[in-house]
C-alpha positions as CSV (number, residue, x, y, z in Angstrom):
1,X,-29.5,20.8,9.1
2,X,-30.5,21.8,5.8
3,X,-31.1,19.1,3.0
4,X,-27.7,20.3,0.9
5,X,-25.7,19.7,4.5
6,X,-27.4,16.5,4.6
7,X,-25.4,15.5,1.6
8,X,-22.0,16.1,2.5
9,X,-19.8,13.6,3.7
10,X,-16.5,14.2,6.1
11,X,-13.5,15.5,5.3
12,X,-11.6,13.2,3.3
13,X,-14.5,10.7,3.2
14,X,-15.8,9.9,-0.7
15,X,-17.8,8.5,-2.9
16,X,-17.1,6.2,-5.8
17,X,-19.3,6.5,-8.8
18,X,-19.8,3.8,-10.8
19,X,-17.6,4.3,-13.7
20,X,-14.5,4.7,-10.7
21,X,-16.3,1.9,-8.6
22,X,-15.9,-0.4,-12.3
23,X,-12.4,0.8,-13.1
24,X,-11.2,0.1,-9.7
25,X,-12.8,-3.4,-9.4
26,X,-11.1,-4.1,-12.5
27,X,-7.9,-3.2,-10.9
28,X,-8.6,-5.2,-7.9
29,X,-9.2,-8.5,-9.5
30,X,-5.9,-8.1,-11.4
31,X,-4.1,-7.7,-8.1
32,X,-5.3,-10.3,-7.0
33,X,-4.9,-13.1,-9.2
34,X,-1.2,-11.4,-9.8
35,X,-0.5,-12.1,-6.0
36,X,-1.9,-15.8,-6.4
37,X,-0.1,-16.5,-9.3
38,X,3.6,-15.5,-7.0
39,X,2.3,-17.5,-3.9
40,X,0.8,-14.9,-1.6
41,X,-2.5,-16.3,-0.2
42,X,-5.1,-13.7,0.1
43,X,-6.0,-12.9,3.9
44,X,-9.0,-10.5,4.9
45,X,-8.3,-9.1,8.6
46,X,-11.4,-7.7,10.8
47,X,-12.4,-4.0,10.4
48,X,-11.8,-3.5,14.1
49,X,-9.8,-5.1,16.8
50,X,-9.1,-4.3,20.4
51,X,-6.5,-1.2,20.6
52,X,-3.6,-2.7,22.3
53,X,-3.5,-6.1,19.7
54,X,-4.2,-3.1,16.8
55,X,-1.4,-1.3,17.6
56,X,1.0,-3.8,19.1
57,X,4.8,-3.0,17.3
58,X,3.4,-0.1,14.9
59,X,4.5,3.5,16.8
60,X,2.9,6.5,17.8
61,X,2.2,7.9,14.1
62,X,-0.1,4.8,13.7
63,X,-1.8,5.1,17.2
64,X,-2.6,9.0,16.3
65,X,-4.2,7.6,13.0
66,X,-6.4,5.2,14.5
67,X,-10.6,6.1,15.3
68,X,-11.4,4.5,18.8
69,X,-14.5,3.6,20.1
70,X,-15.6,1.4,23.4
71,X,-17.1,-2.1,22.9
72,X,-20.5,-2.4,24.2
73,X,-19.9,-6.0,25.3
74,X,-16.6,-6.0,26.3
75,X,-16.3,-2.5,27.8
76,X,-13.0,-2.3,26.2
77,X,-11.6,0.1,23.6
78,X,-11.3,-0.8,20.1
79,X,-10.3,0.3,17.2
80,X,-10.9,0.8,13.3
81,X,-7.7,-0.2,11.6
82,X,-5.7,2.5,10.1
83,X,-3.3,0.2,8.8
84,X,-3.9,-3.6,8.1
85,X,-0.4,-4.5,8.2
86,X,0.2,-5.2,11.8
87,X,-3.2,-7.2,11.6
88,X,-1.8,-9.4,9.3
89,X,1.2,-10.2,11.1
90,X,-0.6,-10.9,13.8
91,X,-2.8,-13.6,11.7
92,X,1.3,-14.8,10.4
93,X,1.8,-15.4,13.6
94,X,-1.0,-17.1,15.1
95,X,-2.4,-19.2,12.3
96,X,0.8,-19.9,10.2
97,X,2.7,-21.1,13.2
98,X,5.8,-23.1,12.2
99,X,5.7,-22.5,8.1
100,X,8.0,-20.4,6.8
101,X,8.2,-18.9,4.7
102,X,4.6,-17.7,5.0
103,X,3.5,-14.9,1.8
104,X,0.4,-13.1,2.8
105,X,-1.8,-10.6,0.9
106,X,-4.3,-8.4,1.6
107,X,-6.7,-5.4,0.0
108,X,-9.4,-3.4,2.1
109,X,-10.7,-0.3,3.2
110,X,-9.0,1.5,6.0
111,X,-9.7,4.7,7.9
112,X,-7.2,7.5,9.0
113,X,-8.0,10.0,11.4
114,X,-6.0,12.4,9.8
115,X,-4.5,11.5,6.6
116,X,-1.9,11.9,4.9
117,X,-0.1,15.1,3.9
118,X,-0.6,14.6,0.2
119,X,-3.5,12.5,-0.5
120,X,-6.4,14.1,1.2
121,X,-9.1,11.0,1.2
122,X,-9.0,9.7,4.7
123,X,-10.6,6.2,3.8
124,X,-7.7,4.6,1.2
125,X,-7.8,1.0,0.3
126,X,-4.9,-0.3,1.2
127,X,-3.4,-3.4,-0.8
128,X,0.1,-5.5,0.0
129,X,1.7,-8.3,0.4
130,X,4.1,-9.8,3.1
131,X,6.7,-12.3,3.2
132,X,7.5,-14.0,6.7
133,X,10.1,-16.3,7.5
134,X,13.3,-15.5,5.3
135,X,16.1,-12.8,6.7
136,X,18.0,-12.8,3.2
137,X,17.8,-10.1,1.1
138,X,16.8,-12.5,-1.8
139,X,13.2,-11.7,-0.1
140,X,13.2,-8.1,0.2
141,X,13.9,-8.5,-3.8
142,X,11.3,-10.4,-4.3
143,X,8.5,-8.4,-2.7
144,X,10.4,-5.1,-4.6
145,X,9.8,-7.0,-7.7
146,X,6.2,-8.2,-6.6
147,X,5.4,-4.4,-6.2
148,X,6.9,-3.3,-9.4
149,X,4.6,-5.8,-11.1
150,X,1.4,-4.5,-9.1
151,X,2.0,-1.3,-10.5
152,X,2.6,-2.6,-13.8
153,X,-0.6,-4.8,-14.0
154,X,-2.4,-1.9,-12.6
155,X,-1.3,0.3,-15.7
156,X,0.7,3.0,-14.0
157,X,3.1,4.6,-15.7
158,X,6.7,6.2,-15.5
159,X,7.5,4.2,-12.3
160,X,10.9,5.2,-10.3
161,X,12.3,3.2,-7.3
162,X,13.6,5.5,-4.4
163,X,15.7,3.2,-1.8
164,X,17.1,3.1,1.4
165,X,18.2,1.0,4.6
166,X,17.7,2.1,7.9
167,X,20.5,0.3,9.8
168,X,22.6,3.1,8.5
169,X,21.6,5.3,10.7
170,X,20.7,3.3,13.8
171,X,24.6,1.9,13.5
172,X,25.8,4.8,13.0
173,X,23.7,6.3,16.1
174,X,24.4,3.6,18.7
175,X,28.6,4.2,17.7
176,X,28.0,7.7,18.2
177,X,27.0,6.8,21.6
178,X,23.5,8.8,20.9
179,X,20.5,8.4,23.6
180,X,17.4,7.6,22.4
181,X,16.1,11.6,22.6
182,X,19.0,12.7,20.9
183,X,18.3,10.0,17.8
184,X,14.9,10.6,17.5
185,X,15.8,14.8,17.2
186,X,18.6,14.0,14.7
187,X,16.4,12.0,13.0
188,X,13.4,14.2,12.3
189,X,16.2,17.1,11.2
190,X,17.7,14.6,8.9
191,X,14.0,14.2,7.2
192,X,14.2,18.0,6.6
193,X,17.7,17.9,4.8
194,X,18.4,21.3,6.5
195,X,22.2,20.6,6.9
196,X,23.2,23.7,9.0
197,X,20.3,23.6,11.4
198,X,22.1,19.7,11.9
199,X,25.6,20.6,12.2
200,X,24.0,23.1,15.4
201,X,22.5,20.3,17.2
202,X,25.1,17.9,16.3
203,X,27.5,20.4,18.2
204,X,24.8,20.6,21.1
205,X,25.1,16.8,21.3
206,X,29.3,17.3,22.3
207,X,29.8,14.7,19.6
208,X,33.0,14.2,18.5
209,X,33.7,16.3,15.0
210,X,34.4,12.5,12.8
211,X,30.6,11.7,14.0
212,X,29.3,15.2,13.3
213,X,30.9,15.4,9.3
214,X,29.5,11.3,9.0
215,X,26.3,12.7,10.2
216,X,26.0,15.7,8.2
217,X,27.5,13.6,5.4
218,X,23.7,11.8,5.2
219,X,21.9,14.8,4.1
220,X,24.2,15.0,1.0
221,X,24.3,10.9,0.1
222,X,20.9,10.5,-2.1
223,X,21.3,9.8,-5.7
224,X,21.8,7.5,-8.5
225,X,23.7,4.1,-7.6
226,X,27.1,5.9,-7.9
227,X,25.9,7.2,-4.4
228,X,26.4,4.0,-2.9
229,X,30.0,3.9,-3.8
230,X,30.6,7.3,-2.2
231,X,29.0,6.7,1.0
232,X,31.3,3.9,1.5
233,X,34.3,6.0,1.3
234,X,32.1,8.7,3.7
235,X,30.8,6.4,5.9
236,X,34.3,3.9,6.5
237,X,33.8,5.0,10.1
238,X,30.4,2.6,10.5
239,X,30.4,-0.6,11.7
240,X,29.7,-4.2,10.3
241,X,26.1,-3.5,10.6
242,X,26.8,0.4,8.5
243,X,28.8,-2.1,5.8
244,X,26.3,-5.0,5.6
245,X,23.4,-2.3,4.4
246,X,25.7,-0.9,2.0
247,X,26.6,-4.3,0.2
248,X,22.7,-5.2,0.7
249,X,21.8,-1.8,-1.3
250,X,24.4,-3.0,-3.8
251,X,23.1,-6.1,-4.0
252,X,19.9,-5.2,-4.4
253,X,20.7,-2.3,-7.0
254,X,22.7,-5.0,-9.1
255,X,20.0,-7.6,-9.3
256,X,16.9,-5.4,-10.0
257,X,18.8,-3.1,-12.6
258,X,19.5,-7.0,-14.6
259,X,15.7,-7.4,-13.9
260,X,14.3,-4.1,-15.2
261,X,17.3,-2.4,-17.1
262,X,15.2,1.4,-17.5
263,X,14.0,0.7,-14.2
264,X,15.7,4.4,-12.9
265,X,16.9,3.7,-9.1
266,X,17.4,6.5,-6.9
267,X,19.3,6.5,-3.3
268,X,18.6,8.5,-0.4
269,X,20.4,7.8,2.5
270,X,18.8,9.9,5.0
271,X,15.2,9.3,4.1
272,X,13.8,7.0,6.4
273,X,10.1,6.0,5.9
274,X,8.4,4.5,9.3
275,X,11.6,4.5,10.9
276,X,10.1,3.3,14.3
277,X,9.4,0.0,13.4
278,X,11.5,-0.4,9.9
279,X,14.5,-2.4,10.5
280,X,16.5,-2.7,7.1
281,X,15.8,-2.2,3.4
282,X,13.2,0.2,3.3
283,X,11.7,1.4,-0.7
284,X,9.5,3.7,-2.4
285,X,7.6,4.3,-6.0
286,X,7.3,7.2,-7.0
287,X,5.5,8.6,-10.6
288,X,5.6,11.7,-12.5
289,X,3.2,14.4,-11.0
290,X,2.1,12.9,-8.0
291,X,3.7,14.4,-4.7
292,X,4.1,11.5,-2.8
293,X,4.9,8.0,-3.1
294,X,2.6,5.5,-4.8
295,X,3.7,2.3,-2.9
296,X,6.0,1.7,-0.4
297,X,7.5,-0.9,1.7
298,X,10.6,-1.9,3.6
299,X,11.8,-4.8,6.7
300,X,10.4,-4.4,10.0
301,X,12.0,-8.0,11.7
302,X,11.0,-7.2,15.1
303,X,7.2,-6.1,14.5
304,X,6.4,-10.3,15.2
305,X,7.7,-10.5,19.0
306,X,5.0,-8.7,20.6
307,X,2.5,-11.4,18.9
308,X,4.7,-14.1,20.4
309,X,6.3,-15.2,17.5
310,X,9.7,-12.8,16.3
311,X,10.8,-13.8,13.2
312,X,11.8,-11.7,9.5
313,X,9.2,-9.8,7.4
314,X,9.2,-7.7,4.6
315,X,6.4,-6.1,2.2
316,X,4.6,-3.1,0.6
317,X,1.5,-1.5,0.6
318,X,-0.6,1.1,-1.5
319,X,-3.9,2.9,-1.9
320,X,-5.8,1.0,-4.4
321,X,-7.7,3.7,-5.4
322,X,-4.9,5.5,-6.3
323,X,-4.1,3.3,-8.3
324,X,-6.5,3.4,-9.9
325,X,-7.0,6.9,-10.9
326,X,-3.1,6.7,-12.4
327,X,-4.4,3.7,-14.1
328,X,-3.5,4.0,-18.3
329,X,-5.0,0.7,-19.6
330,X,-8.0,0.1,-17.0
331,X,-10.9,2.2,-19.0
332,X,-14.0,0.5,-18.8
333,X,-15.3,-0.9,-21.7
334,X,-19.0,0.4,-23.1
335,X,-20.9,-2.2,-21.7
336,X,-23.9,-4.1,-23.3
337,X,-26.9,-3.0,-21.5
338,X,-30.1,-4.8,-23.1
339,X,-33.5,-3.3,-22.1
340,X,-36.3,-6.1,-21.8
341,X,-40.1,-5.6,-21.9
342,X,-41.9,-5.8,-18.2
343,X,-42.9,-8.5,-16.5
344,X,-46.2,-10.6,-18.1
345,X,-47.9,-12.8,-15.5
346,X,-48.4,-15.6,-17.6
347,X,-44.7,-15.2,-20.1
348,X,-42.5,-17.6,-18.8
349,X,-40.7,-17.6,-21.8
350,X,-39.9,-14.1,-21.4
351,X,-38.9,-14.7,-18.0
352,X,-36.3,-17.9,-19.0
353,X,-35.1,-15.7,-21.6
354,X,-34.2,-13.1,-19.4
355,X,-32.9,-15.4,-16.6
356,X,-30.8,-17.3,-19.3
357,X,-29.2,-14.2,-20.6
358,X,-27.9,-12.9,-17.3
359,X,-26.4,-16.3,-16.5
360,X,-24.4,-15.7,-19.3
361,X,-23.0,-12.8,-17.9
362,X,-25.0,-10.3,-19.8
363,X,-26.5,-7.4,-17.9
364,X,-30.2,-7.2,-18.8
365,X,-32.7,-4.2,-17.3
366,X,-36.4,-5.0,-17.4
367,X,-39.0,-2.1,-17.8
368,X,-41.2,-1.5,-14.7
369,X,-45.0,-1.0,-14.5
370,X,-45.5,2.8,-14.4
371,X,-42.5,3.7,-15.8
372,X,-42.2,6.2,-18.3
373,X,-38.8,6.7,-18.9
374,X,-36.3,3.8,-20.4
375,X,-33.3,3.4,-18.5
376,X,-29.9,3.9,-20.6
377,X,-29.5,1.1,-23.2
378,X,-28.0,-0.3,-26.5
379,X,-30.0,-3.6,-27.0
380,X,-32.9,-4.7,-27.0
381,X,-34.9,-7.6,-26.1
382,X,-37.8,-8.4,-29.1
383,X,-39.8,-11.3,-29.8
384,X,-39.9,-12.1,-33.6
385,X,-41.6,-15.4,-34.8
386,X,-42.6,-16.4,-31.6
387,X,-39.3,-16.1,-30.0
388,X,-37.4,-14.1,-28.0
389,X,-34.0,-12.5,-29.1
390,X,-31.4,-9.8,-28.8
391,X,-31.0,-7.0,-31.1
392,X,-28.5,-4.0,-30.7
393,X,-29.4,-1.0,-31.4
């Protein structure tokens, strides 16, 4: 291997220089103390965890995600977590046992075997926040609005909300009398939008023509929040459960629209983000010229049971660092670097100086024996009168 291949790094792996490393660890604190100052308790899951817990609830997408490896000690197979999510509602479940409601948040690196289709970097750091505990839609509002604000702190810009519900279309499938195969095929020719490609396997199906027009009726029902109003009309044929995610869209469209008036709200009824485990609301931000969504979150109420404990959840996640490279306000500051003579044996006034200078939080470098260049600076350290001082440069 030559010494230039020796410098590459994976596919999708990356570096952060320091200027990215300081814009994003400015980014993170913010997060942070905004998800303290709502409640959510900041949780840090273990890089890797035995397959079977890791990917307990999440779906095949996840599993093809996830690096594997055997553990030395256990002989078992584990895995690096391509998704902290589950891990944290495995930690609701096990150490929050019988509070509720129970807000969780987490940031951390993650690592993807593949990707995703947009953002090339397999390693993202993923930061969210889940609510446990509460079934009402009053909480899939307030982690919406909890995202809206993360994006917001974190200085991105020209923020749209793209929403959906998933029991649509699982009511609508179980009325339709639909076998599992046959959902799953609809569904992935519904993520396409390619309505007469549907209406041929819709006919293949035998379905009856009402459930083939409600079906292709989907592809067509994405819009502003007039859309919702049309799809009751369209969709009359649904069930209580078909209804109940209408009037929670509406509900939801009502009360964030008082909340963030020039908030624009878009509706797509046949877009259904990690529909495998999703089980209601499910939401998206999107921002001007980036080709996928920024954040994104939605209910998965059933994701609990396999960790002993079923009960309601709702959150969001995002990449922190793409965050932070949509970041407005988040430039890092020129920062005082003060250059201080080398070390003297026998100056231990030099050396308190120093020492007193970086407890206040100011970043001092010290010239080294030997060394004949000066490292980048715009202060330095100078004794005058027989005592040590600051002057900028």
């Amino acid at each position: 291997m030559t010494q230039t291949n020796r410098w590459l790094l994976p596919e999708g792996i990356e570096d952060l220089l320091p200027n990215e490393a300081a814009r994003l660890e400015t980014v993170r604190r913010n997060l942070l103390d905004l998800f303290a100052s709502w409640g959510y308790q900041h949780v840090i899951p273990p890089l890797v965890e035995y397959i079977d817990t890791l990917l307990s609830g999440s779906g095949s997408e996840l599993n093809l995600q996830t690096f594997k490896l055997i553990d030395q000690i256990s002989g078992r197979t584990l895995g690096v977590r391509a998704d902290m999510t589950p891990q944290v509602t495995r930690m609701a479940s096990q150490r929050f046992s019988g509070k509720a409601p129970v807000r969780l948040s987490y940031i951390g690196s993650i690592l993807q075997a593949k990707g995703s289709k947009i953002e090339k970097s397999r390693s993202p750091m993923q930061v969210g926040a889940e609510l446990y505990g509460c079934a009402d839609i009053a909480s899939d509002i307030e982690v919406i609005q909890l995202m809206l604000e993360m994006l917001a702190i974190a200085g991105v810009a020209g923020v749209h909300l793209d929403l959906g519900h998933v029991a649509i279309y699982r009511g609508l499938s179980q009325q339709a009398g639909l076998s599992k195969e046959q959902e799953a095929e609809l569904f992935e020719m519904l993520q396409r939008k390619a309505a007469d490609e549907t209406e041929v396997l819709l006919n293949s199906f035998g379905l009856e023509q009402k459930w083939v027009n409600v079906f292709i009726s989907l592809i067509s029902l994405n819009g502003d929040v007039s859309v919702l109003e049309e799809a009751k009309s369209q969709l009359s044929i649904g069930d209580e459960s078909v209804q109940k995610a209408l009037q929670d869209l509406q509900s939801i469209a009502d009360q964030l629209s008082r909340y963030y008036p020039s908030l624009p709200l878009y509706f797509d009824l046949a877009e259904l983000r990690c529909y495998q485990y999703q089980t209601g609301v499910v939401f998206a931000a999107f921002t001007p010229g980036v080709g996928s969504e920024i954040a994104r979150g939605g209910r998965y109420d059933n994701i609990g049971e396999v960790f002993g404990k079923p009960q309601p959840a709702t959150g969001f996640s995002a990449d922190l660092k793409v965050l932070s490279r949509l970041a407005i306000n988040t430039n890092v500051e020129q920062q005082e670097i003060i250059l201080a003579p080398q070390n003297v044996v026998d100056n231990n006034d030099l050396y308190e100086f120093i020492r007193s200078l970086r407890a206040s939080g100011r970043t001092v470098i010290q010239q080294l024996a030997g060394s004949t260049e000066q490292p980048e600076h715009n202060a330095i350290v100078q004794q005058e009168a027989g005592k040590w001082l600051v002057k900028a440069l």
